[in-house]
N, C-alpha and C positions, 0 to 999 in steps of 0.2 A: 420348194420349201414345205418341210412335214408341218399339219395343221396346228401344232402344241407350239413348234417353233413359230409360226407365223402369231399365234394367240400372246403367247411369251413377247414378241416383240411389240404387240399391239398395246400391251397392257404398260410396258415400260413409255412408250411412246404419248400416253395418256396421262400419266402418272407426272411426268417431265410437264405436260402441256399446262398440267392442272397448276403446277408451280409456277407455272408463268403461261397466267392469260395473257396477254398481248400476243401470245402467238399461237391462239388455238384457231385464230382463221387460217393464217399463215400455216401451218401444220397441217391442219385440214387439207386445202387446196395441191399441200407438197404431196400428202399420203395420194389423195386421188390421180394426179401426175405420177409422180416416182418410185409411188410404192413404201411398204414399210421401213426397206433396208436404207435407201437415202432419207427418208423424213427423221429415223431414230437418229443418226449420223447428224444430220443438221442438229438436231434437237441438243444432243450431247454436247457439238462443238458450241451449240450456244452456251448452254450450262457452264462448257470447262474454262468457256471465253466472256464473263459477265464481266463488266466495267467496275472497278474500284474504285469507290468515294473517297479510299485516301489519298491512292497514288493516281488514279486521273487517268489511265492506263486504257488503250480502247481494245477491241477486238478489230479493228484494222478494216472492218470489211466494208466492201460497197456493195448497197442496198440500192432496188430501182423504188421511183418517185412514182402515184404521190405519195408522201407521208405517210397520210391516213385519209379514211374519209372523210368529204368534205360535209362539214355543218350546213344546216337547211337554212338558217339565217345567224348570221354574224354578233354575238349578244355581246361582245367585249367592248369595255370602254378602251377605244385606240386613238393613239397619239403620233405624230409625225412630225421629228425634230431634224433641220434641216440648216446647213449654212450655204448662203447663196454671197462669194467673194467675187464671182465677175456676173454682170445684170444678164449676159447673154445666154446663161443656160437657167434664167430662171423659169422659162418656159417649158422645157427640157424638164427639169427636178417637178414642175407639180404636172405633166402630160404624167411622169409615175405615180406621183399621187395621187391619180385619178384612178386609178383600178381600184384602189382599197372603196371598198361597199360597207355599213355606209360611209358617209366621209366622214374623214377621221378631223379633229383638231390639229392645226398645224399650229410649231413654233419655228419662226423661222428668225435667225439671225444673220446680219446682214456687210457689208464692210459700209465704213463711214462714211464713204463716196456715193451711196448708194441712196439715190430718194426711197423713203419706208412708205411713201402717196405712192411713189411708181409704181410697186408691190403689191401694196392693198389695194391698186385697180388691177392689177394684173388677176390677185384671185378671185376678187368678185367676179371679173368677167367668166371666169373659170368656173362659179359656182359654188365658192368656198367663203364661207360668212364665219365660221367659227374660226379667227388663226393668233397669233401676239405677233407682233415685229418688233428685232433689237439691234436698232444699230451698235455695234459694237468695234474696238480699236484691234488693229489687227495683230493679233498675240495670242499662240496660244491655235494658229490652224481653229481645223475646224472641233478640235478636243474641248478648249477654255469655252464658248461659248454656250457651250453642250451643254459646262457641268456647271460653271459661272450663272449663265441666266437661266437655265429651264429645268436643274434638276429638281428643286424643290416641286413643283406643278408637275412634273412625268410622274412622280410617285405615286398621284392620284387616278394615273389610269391603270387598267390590265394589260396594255400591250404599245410597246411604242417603237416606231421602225424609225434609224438614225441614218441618213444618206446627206449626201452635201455635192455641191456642186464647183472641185476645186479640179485645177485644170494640172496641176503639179500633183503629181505621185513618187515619190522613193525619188527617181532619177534628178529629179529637177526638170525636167522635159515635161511636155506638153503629153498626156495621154489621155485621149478621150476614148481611145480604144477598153483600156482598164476600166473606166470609168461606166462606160454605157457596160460591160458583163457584169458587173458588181450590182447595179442597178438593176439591168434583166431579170439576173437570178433571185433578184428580190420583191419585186414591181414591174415588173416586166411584161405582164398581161394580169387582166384580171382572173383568170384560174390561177396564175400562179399564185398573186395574193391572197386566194380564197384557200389557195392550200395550206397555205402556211400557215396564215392566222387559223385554220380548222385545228393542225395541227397542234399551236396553244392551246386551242379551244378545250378538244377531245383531251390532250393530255397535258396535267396541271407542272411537269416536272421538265417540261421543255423550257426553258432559261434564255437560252442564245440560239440565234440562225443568221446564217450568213453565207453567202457569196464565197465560194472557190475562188481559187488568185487565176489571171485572164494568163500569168506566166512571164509577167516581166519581173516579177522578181525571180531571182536565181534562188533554190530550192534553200540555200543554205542562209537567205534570209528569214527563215525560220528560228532562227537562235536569236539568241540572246544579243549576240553584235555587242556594240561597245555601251548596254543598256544597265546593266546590271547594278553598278553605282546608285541611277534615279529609281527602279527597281526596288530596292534595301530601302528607300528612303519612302519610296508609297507604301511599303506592306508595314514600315513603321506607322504611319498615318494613320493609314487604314485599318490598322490594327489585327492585319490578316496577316501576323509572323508564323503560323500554321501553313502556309504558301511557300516559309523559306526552303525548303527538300528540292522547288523544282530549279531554285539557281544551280545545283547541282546537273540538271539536264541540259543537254545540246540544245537537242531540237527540245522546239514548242510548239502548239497549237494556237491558234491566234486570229482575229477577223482583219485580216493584210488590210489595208486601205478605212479601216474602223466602218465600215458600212454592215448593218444589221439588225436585223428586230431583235428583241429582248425584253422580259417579262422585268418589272423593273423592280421588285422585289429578288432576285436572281440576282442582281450588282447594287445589292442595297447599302454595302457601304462604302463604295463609291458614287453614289447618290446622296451620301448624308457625309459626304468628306469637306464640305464646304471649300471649295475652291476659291480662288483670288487671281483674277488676271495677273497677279504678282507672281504665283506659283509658278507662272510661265515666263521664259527666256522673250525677247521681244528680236525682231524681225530686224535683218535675216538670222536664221536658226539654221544649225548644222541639220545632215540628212538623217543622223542617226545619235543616239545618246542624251534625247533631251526626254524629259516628264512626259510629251506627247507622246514620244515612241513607246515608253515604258507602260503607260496604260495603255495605247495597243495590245499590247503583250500580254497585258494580266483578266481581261473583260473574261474570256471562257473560264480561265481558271477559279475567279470570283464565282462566277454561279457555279461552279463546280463542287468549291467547296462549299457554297449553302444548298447543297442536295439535289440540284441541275443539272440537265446536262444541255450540251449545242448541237447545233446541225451545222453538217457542213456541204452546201447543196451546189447542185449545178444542174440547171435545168433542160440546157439542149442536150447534153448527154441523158435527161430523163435518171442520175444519181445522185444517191447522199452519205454521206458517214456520220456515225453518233461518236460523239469524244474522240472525234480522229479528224488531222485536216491531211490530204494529200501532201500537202508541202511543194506541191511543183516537182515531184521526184520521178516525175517522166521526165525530165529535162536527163537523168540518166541514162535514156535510151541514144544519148547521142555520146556519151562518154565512152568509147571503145579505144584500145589500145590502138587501133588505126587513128583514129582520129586525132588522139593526143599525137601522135605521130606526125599527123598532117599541120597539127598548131604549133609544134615545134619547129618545121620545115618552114613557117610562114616568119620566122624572126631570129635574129642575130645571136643574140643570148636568152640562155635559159638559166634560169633561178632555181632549185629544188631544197625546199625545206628536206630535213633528213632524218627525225623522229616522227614516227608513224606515216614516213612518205618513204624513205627509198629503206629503210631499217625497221624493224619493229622488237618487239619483247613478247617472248610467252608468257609473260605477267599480262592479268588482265588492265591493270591501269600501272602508274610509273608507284603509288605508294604503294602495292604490293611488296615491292621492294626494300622496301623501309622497314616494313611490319614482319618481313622476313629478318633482314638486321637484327632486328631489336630482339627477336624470338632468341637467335643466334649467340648476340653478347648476352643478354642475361642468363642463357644459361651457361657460356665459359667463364662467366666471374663472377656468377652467384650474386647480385643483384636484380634490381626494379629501374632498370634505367630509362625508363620512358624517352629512349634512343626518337620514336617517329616521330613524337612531338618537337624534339629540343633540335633535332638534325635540320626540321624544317622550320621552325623558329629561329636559329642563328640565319640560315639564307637568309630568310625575310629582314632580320636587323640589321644584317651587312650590307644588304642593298639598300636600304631607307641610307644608312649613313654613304654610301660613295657616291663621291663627285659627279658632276657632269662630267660624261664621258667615258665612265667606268662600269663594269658592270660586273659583279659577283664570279671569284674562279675556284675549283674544288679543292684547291689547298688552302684558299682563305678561311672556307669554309671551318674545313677541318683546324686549321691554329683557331678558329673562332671559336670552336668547342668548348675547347679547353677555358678561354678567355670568359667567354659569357656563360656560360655553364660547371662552370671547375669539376670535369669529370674526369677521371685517372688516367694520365697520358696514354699508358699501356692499354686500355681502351679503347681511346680514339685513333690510337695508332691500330689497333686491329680493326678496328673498326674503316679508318681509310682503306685497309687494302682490302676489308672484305665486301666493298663498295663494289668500286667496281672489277672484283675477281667475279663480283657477282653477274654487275654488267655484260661482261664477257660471256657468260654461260647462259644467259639469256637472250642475247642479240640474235635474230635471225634477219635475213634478208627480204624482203618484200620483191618478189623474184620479177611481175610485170613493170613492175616501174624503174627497177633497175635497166631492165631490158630498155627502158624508154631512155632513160638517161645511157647506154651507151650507145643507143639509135642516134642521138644529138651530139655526142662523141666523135661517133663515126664520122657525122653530118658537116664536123667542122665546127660548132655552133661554139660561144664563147661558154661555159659553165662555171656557175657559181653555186655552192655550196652554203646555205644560209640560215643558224639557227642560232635560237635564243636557248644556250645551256652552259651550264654552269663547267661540265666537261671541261677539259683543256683539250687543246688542237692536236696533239697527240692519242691523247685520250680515245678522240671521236676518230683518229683516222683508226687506231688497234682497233676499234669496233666494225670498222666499212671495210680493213682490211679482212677480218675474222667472219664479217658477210661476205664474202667474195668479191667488195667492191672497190675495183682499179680507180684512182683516184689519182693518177699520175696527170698534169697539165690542167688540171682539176683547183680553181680557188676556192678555198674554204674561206666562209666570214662567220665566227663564230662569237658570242656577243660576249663572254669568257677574256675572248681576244681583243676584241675591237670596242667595247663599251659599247657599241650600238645594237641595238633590239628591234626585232620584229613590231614587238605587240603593241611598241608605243611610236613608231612610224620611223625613229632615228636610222635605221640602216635604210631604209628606202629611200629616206630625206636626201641621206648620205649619198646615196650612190647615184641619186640625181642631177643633185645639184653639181658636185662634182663631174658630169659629166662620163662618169664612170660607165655607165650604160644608157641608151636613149631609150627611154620609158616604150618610145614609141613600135621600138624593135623588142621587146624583151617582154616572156611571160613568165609566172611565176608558176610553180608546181607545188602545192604541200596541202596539206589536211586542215589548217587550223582556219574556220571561216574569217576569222576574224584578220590574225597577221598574215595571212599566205591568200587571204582573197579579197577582202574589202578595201585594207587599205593600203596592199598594192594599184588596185583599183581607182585610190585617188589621188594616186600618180601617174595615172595613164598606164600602167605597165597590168598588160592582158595577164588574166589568172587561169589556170585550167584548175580547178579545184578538185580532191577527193578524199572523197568521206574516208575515214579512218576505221579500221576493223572495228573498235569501238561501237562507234557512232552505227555502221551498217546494222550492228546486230542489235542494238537500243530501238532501230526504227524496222528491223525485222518485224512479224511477228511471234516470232521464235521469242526473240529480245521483250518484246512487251507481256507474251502470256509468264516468262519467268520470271518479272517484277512484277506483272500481276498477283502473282501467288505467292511471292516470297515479301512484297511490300518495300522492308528496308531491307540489304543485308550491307554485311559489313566489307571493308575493302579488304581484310584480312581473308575471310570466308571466303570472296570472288578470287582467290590463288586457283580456286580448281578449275575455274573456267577459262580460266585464261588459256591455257591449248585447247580448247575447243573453239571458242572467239577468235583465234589467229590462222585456227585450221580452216574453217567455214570462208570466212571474210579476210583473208589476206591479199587476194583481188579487189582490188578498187572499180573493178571493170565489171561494176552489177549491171544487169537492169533494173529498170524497176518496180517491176511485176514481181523479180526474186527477192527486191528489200522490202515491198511490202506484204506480201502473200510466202514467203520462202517455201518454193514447191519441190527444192532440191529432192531426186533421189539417189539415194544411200549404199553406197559400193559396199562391198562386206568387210575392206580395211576403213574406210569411214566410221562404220558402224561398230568396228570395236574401238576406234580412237574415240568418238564423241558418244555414243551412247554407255557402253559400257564401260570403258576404262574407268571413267568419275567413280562409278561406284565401288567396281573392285579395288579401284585406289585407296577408296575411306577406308574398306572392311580391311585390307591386308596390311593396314597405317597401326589398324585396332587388332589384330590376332599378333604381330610381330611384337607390340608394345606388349599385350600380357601374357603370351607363350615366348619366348625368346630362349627361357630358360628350358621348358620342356619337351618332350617327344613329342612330334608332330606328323601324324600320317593323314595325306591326302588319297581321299577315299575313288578307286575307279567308279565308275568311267568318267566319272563327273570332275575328278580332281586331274586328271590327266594333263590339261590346260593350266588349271589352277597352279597347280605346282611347276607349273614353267614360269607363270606370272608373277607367282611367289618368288621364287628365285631373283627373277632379273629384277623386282622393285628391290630385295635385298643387294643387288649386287651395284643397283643404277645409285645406292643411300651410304655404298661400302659398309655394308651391316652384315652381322653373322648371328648364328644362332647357336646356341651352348653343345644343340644335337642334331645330326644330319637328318631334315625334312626326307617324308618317304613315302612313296607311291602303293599302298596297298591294293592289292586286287582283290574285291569284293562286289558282292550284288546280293539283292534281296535273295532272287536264286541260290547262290550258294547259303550264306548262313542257315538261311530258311531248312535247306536240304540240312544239313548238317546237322542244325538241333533236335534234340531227343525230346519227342513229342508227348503232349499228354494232351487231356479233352481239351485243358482252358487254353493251351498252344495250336491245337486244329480248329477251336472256337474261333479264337483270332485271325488264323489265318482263310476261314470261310470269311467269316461275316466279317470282318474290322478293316479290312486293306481294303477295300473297296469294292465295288458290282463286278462281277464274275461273268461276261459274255461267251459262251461259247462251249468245247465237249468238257465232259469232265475227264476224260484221258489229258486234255490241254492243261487242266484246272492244275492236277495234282501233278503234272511234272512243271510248270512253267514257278508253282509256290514249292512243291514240297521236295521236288528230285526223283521222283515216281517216274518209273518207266511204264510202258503200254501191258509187258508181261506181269500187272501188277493186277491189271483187270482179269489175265488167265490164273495168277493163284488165286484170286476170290471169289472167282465164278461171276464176276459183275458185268454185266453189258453197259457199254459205253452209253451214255445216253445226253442232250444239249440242256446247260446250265443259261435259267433265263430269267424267274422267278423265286421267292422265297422258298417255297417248298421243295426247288429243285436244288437248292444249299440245304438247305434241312437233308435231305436224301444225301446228298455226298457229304454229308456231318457224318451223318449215321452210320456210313458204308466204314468212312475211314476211323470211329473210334471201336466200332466193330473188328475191325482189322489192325487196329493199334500197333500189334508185335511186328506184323508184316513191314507195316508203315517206319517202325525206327529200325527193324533190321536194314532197309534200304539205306537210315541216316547214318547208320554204324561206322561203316568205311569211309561215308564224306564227313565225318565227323572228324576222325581219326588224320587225315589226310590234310581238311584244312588248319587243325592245332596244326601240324607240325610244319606249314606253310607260316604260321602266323608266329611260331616259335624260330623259324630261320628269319622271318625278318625282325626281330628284337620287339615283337611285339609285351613280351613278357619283364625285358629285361628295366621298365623301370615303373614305382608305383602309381603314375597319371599318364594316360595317356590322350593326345588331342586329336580327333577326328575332325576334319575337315570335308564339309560337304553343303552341296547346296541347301540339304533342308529336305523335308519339311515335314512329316510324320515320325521320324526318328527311328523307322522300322529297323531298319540296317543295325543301326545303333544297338537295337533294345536286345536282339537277335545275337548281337556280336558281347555284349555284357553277360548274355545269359549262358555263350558259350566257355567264357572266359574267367567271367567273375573278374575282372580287374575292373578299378576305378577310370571312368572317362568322362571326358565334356567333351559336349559335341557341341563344335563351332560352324552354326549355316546362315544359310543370307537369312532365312527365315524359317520357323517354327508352327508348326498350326496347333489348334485346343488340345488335340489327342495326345500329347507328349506328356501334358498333366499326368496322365495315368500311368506313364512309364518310368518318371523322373525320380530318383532317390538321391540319397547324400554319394552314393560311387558310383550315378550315373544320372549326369546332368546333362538338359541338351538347351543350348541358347541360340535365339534367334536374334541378328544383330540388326536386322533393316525390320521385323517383327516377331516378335514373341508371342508365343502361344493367340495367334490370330486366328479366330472364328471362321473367316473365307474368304475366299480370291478377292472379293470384290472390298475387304478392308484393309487389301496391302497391295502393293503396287509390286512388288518383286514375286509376291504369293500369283498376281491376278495375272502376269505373264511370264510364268513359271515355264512352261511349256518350250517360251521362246530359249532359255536360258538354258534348258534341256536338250535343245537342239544343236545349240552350240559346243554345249561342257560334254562333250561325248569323243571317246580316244579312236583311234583308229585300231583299234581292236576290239571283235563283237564280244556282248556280255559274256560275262563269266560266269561257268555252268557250274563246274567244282574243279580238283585235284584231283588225279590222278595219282597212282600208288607210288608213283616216282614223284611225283610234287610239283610236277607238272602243269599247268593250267590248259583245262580246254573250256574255247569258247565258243560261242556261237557263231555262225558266220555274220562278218561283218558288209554289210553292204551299203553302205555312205560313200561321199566323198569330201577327203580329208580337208581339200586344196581350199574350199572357201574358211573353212575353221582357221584353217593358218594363216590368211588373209585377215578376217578379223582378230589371231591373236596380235599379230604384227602391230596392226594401229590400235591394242590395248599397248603393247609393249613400248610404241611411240608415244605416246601419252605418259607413262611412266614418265619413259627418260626423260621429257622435258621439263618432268615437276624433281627430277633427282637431285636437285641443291635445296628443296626443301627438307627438310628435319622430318621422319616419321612419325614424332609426338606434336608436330606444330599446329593439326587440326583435331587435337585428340579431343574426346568426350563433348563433341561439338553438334550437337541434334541437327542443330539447323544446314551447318554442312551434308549431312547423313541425306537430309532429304533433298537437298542441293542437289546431290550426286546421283539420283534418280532421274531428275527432271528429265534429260534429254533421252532416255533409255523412252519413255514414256510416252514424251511428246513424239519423237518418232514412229513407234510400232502405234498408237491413237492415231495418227496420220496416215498410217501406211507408207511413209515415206523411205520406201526400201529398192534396190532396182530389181531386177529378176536375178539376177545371177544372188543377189543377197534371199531371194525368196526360195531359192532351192533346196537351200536346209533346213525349211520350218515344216520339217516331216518327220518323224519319230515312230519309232515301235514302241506299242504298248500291251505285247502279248502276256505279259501280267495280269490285265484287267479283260484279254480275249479281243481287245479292240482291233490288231494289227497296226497297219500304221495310220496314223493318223497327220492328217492338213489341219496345219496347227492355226495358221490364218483365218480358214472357215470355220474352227471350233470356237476361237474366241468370238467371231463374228457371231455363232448362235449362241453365243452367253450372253451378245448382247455389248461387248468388252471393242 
């Protein structure tokens, strides 16, 4: 590494630190280990990965323990509130409270049965004079007693750790196993306690810590479960409806088993919520769905939203995470297609949910579909039909009103339109078929689990077909037929059909009791945690659960930095993602190393399907809609691809254009040669295109068309361009030489008109250039030869175009306009990459020959990876081709949508080799040769 380069990165690397002291030890220590190139790298991903106070959102990552350093003495007033329901582990609960230094005040409550004399001799023996005891009625677990007798008095301390000693967890069973790691990880030794509470100490913004789950719950009791009801009803209390975005989320973050310390200003209003043993259900209580569960669920999110954040620790591993809990999603490492295979083999019948388990949708969610609809009818009958609300509004009223035993089917629906809505028959009549015409063209198959389900086919096994949709049983079978899925000997139970539903236990009830299938033989297979795992679950009937492409990429970190930075967006907007989220995660067979770290590397048809496509998708949605009418030529070498991509998004939308789109052969080279020079024209092309490396024989043919016999008519010795002076000298040589200089342009002048006259460049008065961007050279160069009117349409634009731009030569940048530098535009800052790609397999263009002819340079690339990644731009297309090409028009937020993934990947480096091959480019323009486009960004620092 050259010294300027090393200083360059040192200075960035400081600059970063100074923005965030918390990690200029940690920086320090990396640079000395690592060096600068991984310290800037950490530095950055911290930066692009900071935690969101609105959305809650973590950077995923596990950090080693301790915290931080530990405080020389413990100055916090700390409190230790505890429910002790059986006498035998009260010796157990306070051996933990004896680590905390000094001793902390205990509140301990207690069950009725319980002498509170037993207690208060047990602590004094123990050393503990300061504590309350309350006996209390058994209601309410150990949550009520918490908030009921001791939250007014915990307000008054700094710090107070909440553990209990109940011998029931989730299952109903006995687990003391759970029980002593929760406890560990919290009280477990006196260093651990001194770290934690250090970590209060030292820093005033830590809220919550807690204990990692021991893994008896299955990963997917992290959601919401059947909570969501009592949920709605605390954030009304509580007066935290600012909370309600995350009932929209699967997964959650949450302290499993409510054991944890916490600053008690962090859940300060659930502390001032004044509670009532009433609030609470009385004993026995279900496992899930009562007010206890539901404040489980909300403690992280509360300090989160008053400016906290949690830890999430685990001690004998020596790890921790900030605003992120594991979830149990190593329990995925045992989810492999064989496995499921093997659970299948162990029982008689198999169950498989079949939305987002054996079927899925290149729609990112199911109301993409809807807001596609509604785009659709308003514009063939010219109204405001607020089609997604009213379409989902009559479902909802039709099922409130059927019977027991009934359940909502897609023709009710549809006569229900009309009825509860009065909207023009002929409407809802288009409107049904373009439902599911739509269905149809977005159903694709879910290809492993299909493979599962005819492995159990195969197997003999009984199969049953089991969902809650509105579909008719026809309906769903055109869809599994149109996935390639045989369904012959095959029972469908569709709730459409049968009035019976998943989500509210009636088909499982059903298929029990009846006898229909023995719980005890039968597993169920589907995505939905809730109907397809928990509450087949309390029927006995084994669940093999998997997460949903959705859901993987939500708990990626792919998924979380893109709602980190996009906050809210709309279900309309998330259409583009949708073939990307289905390409990525259509296996249900992750680890969980790839759902939480997503280390994928990127094939070069990956790489144009999810990186690039998004955005060439938006730009060719926005050039179609306001050029449709006029001439359109795409510019070589860059446009060579573009104009294929062009094509097929017209063809994949059945769109035409008034004029045959056209492939111009052009380069700075030629125009450059071609125009008839004057000072302020050699001006520009010394000093304004950029630093000049190398002979001046190179200089003036690679800009102007100059041959080497150009130095024998002037008597000039070749001499190396390096510095200013040595442009000044080749300024001087060539306005000195002027006449010489345009006799050369004469002929390429001459030669390229009439190349640009046989392609109709002339024949109409605007004409549209198409090119990447971004100086406008080409552009300014081809206006001056021409004189005709054009706009120039590129991904982006930089400052220097200002000075080129007139009312008959306009150039716009569509991802940025007139941007200052790389580093203020994301398609400008890996421009390079986009350069590597958009190149024909034919080398630059030198000029015309007398016959009109093109000679080029030699080309020496290879083609085969370019065409790999046009492929999966061109796959991406098609999937979104039932969209409308004005349905994301003039929409910013999509525009930068459509970036993301281009970004997050080349910021990762997540490419394989064979995609790394083509990040090399010539740039004998600027005398560079070629250039490793990878290590260039890297020494920007990028």
């Amino acid at each position: 590494m050259g010294i300027k380069t090393k200083y360059f990165k040192i200075v960035m690397i400081l600059k970063a630190l100074k923005k965030n002291p918390s990690l200029l030890k940690q920086g320090y220590y990396t640079f000395k280990k690592e060096g600068a190139k991984n310290t800037l790298l950490k530095v950055k991903q911290f930066a692009n990965n900071r935690t969101s106070s609105i959305r809650f959102e973590s950077n995923g990552r596990f950090e080693k323990l301790p915290l931080t350093p530990l405080v020389a003495k413990n100055r916090l007033k700390v409190a230790v509130v505890t429910h002790i329901f059986y006498i035998d582990l009260l010796d157990e609960i306070i051996g933990y409270i004896k680590n905390i230094n000094p001793k902390p005040k205990i509140f301990i409550s207690i069950s009725s049965r319980i002498d509170d004399r037993e207690v208060a001799q047990v602590l004094h023996k123990q050393g503990f004079n300061d504590f309350k005891i309350v006996n209390v009625e058994n209601r309410g677990r150990d949550i009520a007693p918490f908030l009921v007798e001791f939250a007014k008095e915990l307000k008054h301390f700094d710090l107070c750790c909440k553990i209990h000693g109940k011998k029931s967890l989730y299952t109903g069973s006995q687990k003391d196993e759970w029980r002593g790691h929760l406890c560990d990880n919290l009280l477990g030794s006196k260093d651990i306690a001194n770290d934690i509470i250090s970590k209060f100490s030292n820093d005033e913004k830590v809220g919550l810590v807690f204990s990692d789950n021991f893994g008896m719950i299955p990963y997917w009791g992290y959601t919401w479960l059947t909570n969501k009801i009592e949920v709605r009803k605390l954030m009304e209390k509580l007066k935290i409806n600012d909370l309600s975005f995350l009932l929209n989320q699967t997964y959650i973050d949450y302290p499993a088993g409510t054991m944890f310390w916490f600053r008690p200003n962090a859940i300060t209003q659930i502390l001032d919520a004044n509670f009532k043993y009433s609030d609470f259900p009385p004993e026995p209580i279900a496992n899930d769905g009562t007010i206890a569960h539901a404040l489980e669920r909300l403690f992280g999110y509360v300090a989160r939203l008053n400016g906290y954040h949690f830890y999430e620790v685990n001690y004998s591993r020596g790890l921790f995470t900030k605003d992120f809990c594991h979830k149990n999603f190593n329990q995925l490492e045992a989810k492999t297609l064989n496995t499921a295979k093997d659970m299948v083999s162990l029982n008689d019948c198999v169950l498989f949910d079949i939305f987002d388990t054996l079927i899925t949708r290149t729609l990112y969610a199911p109301d993409n579909l809807f807001r596609l609809m509604e785009f659709k009818i308003d514009k063939k009958f010219g109204v405001k039909s607020n089609f997604f609300e009213l379409r989902k509004s009559v479902e909802g009223i039709l099922r409130a009103k059927l019977p027991e035993g009934r359940d909502v089917c897609y023709g009710e629906i549809y006569d229900g339109m009309h009825i509860n809505c009065r909207l023009d028959l002929k409407l809802i009549a288009f409107a049904k078929d373009l439902e599911f015409e739509l269905e149809l063209k977005v159903t694709r198959a879910k290809n492993e689990v299909v493979e599962l389900l005819n492995f159990a086919k195969d197997s003999g096994k009984k199969l049953i077909l089991v969902s809650d949709m509105y579909l008719e049983q026809a309906q769903i079978s055109s869809l599994l037929e149109k996935a390639g899925i045989n369904i012959d000997g095959i029972l469908l139970k569709i709730s459409s059909q049968t009035g019976l539903r998943k989500d509210n236990a009636k088909i499982w009830k059903n298929l029990c009791e009846t006898n229909f299938i023995d719980p005890t033989k039968a597993i169920a297979i589907g995505d939905n945690e809730v109907s397809d795992a928990k509450i087949p679950g309390d029927f006995g009937i084994k669940s093999f659960h998997l997460l949903s492409e959705k859901n993987l990429f939500l708990e990626s970190n792919i998924g979380k930095s893109f709602f980190e930075r996009f906050k809210s967006v709309s279900d309309a907007n998330m259409i583009i993602f949708g073939p990307i989220v289905k390409h990525l995660f259509n296996s249900p067979f992750y680890k969980s190393d790839t759902v939480i770290n997503f280390s994928k590397k990127f094939t070069p048809y990956e790489f144009g399907l999810v990186a690039m496509a998004p955005f060439l998708y938006v730009w060719m949605s926005y050039i179609y809609a306001k050029h449709k009418n006029n001439k359109i030529f795409f510019l070589s070498r860059d446009g060579y691809f573009l104009k294929e991509i062009f094509e097929h998004f017209l063809e994949t939308k059945n769109l035409e254009l008034k004029q045959e789109a056209k492939y111009l052969l052009v380069s700075r080279r030629a125009v450059m040669g071609a125009h008839k020079k004057d000072e302020n024209s050699l001006k520009n092309m010394i000093y304004d295109l950029g630093d000049f490396n190398g002979k001046f024989s190179e200089l003036i043919h690679n800009r102007m068309g100059l041959n080497t016999d150009f130095l024998d008519k002037t008597s000039t010795k070749d001499f190396t361009i390096k510095t200013k002076d040595d442009r000044d000298k080749a300024y001087t040589i060539l306005v000195k030489n002027i006449d010489i200089v345009n006799l050369y342009a004469q002929d390429e002048r001459k030669n390229y008109m009439r190349y640009l006259e046989k392609s109709g460049f002339f024949d109409n008065d605007l004409n549209v250039l198409i090119d990447l961007g971004y100086s406008g050279t080409i552009q300014n160069y081809m206006h001056k030869l021409t004189d005709k009117k054009m706009i120039g349409e590129y991904l982006v634009t930089t400052k220097k175009v200002k000075d080129l731009e007139s009312q008959k030569n306009e150039m716009i940048g569509f991802f940025g306009d007139k941007v200052e530098s790389y580093y203020d535009n994301m398609i400008f800052k890996y421009s390079l990459i986009l350069e590597a790609y958009f190149t024909s397999d034919e080398g630059q263009l030198i000029n015309f020959d007398n016959t009109i002819s093109p000679v080029f340079k030699d080309y020496s690339g290879s083609i085969c990876i370019q065409k790999e990644i046009t492929e999966g731009i061109k796959d991406y297309i098609s999937e979104l081709g039932m969209v409308d090409y004005d349905f994301l028009a003039n929409n910013s937020q999509v525009k930068d949508m459509s970036i993301f993934m281009f970004e997050y990947i080349i910021n990762k480096r997540l490419m394989d080799e064979n995609l790394r091959k083509i990040f090399f480019i010539e740039d004998d323009f600027t005398g560079k040769g070629s250039l490793d486009i990878l290590n260039l960004l890297y020494q920007r620092g990028i």
